[in-house]
N, C-alpha and C positions, 0 to 999 in steps of 0.2 A: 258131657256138659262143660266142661274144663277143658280149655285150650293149654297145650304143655305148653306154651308162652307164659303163662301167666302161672304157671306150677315153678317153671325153672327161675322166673322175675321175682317171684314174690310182690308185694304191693307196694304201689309207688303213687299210686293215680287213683282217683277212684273210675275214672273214662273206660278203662280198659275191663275193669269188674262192673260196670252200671247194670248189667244184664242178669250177672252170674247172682247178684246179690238181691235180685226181685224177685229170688225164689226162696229167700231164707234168710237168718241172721248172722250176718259175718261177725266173727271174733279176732280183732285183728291182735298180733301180741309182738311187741318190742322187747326190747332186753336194755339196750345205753342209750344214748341220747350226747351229742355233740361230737367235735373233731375228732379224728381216729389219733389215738397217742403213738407215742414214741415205741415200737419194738410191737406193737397189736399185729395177731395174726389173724383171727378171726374177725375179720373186718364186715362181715355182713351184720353181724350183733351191733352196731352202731350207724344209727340214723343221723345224721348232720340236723339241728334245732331250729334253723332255718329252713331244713324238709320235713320235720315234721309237725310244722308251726301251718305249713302251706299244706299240706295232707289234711289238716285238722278243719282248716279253714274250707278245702275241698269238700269234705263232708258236710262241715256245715252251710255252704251255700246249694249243696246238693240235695238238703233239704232233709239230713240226718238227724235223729238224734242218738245218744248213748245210751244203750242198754245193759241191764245187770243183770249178772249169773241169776242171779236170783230170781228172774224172771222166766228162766230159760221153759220154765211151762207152756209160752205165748211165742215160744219162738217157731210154732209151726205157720203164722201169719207173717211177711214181711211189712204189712202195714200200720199203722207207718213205718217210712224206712230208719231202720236204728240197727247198730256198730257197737258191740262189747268192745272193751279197751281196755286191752289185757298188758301188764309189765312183768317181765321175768328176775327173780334174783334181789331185785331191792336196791340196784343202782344209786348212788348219790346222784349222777348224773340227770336220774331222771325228775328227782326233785329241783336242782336244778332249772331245769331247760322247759319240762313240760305243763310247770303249775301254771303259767301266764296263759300260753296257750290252749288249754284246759279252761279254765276258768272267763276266757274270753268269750268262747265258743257255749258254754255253759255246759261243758261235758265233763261226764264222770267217769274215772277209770278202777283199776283194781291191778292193786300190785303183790304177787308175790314172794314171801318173804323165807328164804332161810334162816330160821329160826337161831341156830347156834353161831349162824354169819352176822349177825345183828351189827354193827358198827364193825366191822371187819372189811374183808375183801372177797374177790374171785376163787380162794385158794383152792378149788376144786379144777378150775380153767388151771392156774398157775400151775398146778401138779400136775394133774395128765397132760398137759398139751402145750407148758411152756408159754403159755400168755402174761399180757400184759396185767398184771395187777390192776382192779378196778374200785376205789373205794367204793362202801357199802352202804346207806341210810342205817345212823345211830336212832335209840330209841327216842331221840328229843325231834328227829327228823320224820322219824315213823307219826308219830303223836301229831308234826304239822300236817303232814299229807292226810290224817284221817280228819284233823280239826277241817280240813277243806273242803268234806263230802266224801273222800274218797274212800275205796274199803282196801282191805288186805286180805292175802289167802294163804294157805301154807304150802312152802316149796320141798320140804322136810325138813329134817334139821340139819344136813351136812351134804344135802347135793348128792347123793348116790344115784345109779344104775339102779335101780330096785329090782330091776327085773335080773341082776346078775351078786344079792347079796340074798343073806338066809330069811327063813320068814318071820322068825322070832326078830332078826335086826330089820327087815323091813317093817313089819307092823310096829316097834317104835319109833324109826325114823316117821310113820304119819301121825301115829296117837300122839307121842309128846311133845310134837311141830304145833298141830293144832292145841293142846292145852297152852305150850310155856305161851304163843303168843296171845292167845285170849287174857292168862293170867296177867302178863306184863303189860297188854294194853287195852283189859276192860272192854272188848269187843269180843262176838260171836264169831268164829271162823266156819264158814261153812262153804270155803272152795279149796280146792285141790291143784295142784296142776303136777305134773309126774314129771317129776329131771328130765331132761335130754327129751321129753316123749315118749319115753321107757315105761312099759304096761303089760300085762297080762292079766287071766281073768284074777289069779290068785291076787294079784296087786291093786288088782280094782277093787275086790270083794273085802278087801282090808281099807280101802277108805271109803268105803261106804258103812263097812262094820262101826268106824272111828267115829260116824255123825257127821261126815261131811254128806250137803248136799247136790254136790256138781265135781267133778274133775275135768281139767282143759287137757289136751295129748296137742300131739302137732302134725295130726293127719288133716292134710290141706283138704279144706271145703268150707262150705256153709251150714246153718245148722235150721233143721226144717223138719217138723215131725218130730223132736229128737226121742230114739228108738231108744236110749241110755244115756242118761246124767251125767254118766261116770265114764263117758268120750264124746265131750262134745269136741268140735274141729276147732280149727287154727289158720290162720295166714299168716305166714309171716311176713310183717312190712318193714323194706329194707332199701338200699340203693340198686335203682334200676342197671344191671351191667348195661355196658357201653355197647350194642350193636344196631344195624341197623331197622332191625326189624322191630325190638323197643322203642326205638328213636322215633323211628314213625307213631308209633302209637301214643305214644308219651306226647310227642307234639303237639298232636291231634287232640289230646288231653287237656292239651295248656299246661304240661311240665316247663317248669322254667331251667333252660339251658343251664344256667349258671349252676344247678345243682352237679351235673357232672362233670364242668371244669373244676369246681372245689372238689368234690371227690377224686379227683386225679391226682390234684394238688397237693390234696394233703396224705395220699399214699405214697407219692414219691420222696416225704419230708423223713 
């Protein structure tokens, strides 16, 4: 079903997915939102806010709307066509850059929140892998993104591999992610999304134990039928790499060029 074009691209267009996504409910999931900083290495986590203002606007003249975890019951029908909009980490960036464009379009998202990262940073990125520090949504910032419609889920509470820590530190990295954010902001959390995409059954069967409803992983597809709550898929939408064979299709799409002269641009800074 999946062309490895569109495995190794990730999502840029919806042109290229129109096909794939009339058989299910895509989950699309971001991480940052604006220009890539100063010393970033991990430069696919960061969507430029002018591509994903034209992404959003894509969908919605495509005749999209946004769908919640919370539905994921109905997601064995694509009709109508509807796009979960998933956020990784808890970004400043994405409060930022994506409430306008959100809100234009009339669409709702869900952002994932590390719990003990609350007004913090990356420091999980920073430590293994030497990235760029990313501020984080404080709880006065959390509290706008929900006063907007939007919901939150839990990321756990310190970013671990779960699938590579004990089970006693795994099952409170999800049990007390989901309570402390319920406690500190008067909402039900009942989504999951697993670090890195890091899972197994033992890790799954612990947040489903916890009262979550759904867990996100990052195994590319669409979700149709869904055989388990507790792995629904993922795309991840990112900058189209520079080759020809994107180019074409991208074009064909109506990606606007100028998205990957500034992506050039601003990796050579």
């Amino acid at each position: 079903m999946w062309e490895k074009s569109l495995q190794d691209g990730g999502y840029a267009a919806l042109g290229p997915f129109r096909t794939a996504f009339a058989v299910g409910v895509p989950a699309l999931v971001f991480h940052k939102l604006g220009a890539l900083p100063n010393g970033v290495k991990l430069k696919s986590l960061y969507v430029d806010e002018g591509l994903f203002s034209w992404q959003m606007r894509g969908l919605k003249d495509g005749a999209f709307l946004t769908a919640s975890l919370d539905d994921w019951r109905g997601f064995s029908s694509p009709d109508p066509a509807r796009a979960v909009l998933t956020f990784d980490d808890g970004s400043r960036s994405v409060l930022r850059h994506a409430m306008k464009a959100l809100s234009v379009n009339s669409f709702t998202a869900i952002q994932f929140i590390v719990a003990d990262a609350i007004g913090g940073v990356n420091r999980w990125d920073v430590r293994d892998r030497g990235e760029a520090a990313d501020p984080l949504m404080g709880a006065a910032e959390i509290r706008e993104w929900l006063a907007a419609g939007h919901q939150i889920g839990a990321h756990t509470l310190t970013h671990p591999r779960l699938t590579e820590i004990s089970a006693p530190r795994a099952k409170e990295e999800i049990f007390a992610s989901k309570k402390k954010l319920e406690d500190t902001f008067g909402v039900c959390v009942r989504h999951f999304c697993y670090p890195y995409g890091k899972w197994n059954r033992l890790v799954r069967d612990l947040v489903e134990e916890a009262g979550y409803e759904t867990a996100v992983t990052l195994e590319f597809g669409v979700n149709s039928a869904v055989p388990d709550a507790f792995a629904l898929k993922r795309i991840g939408a990112r900058h189209p790499s520079l080759n020809f064979r994107n180019l074409f299709a991208l074009c064909a799409a109506g990606f606007p060029l100028q998205f990957f002269r500034q992506r050039r641009c601003g990796a050579a800074r």
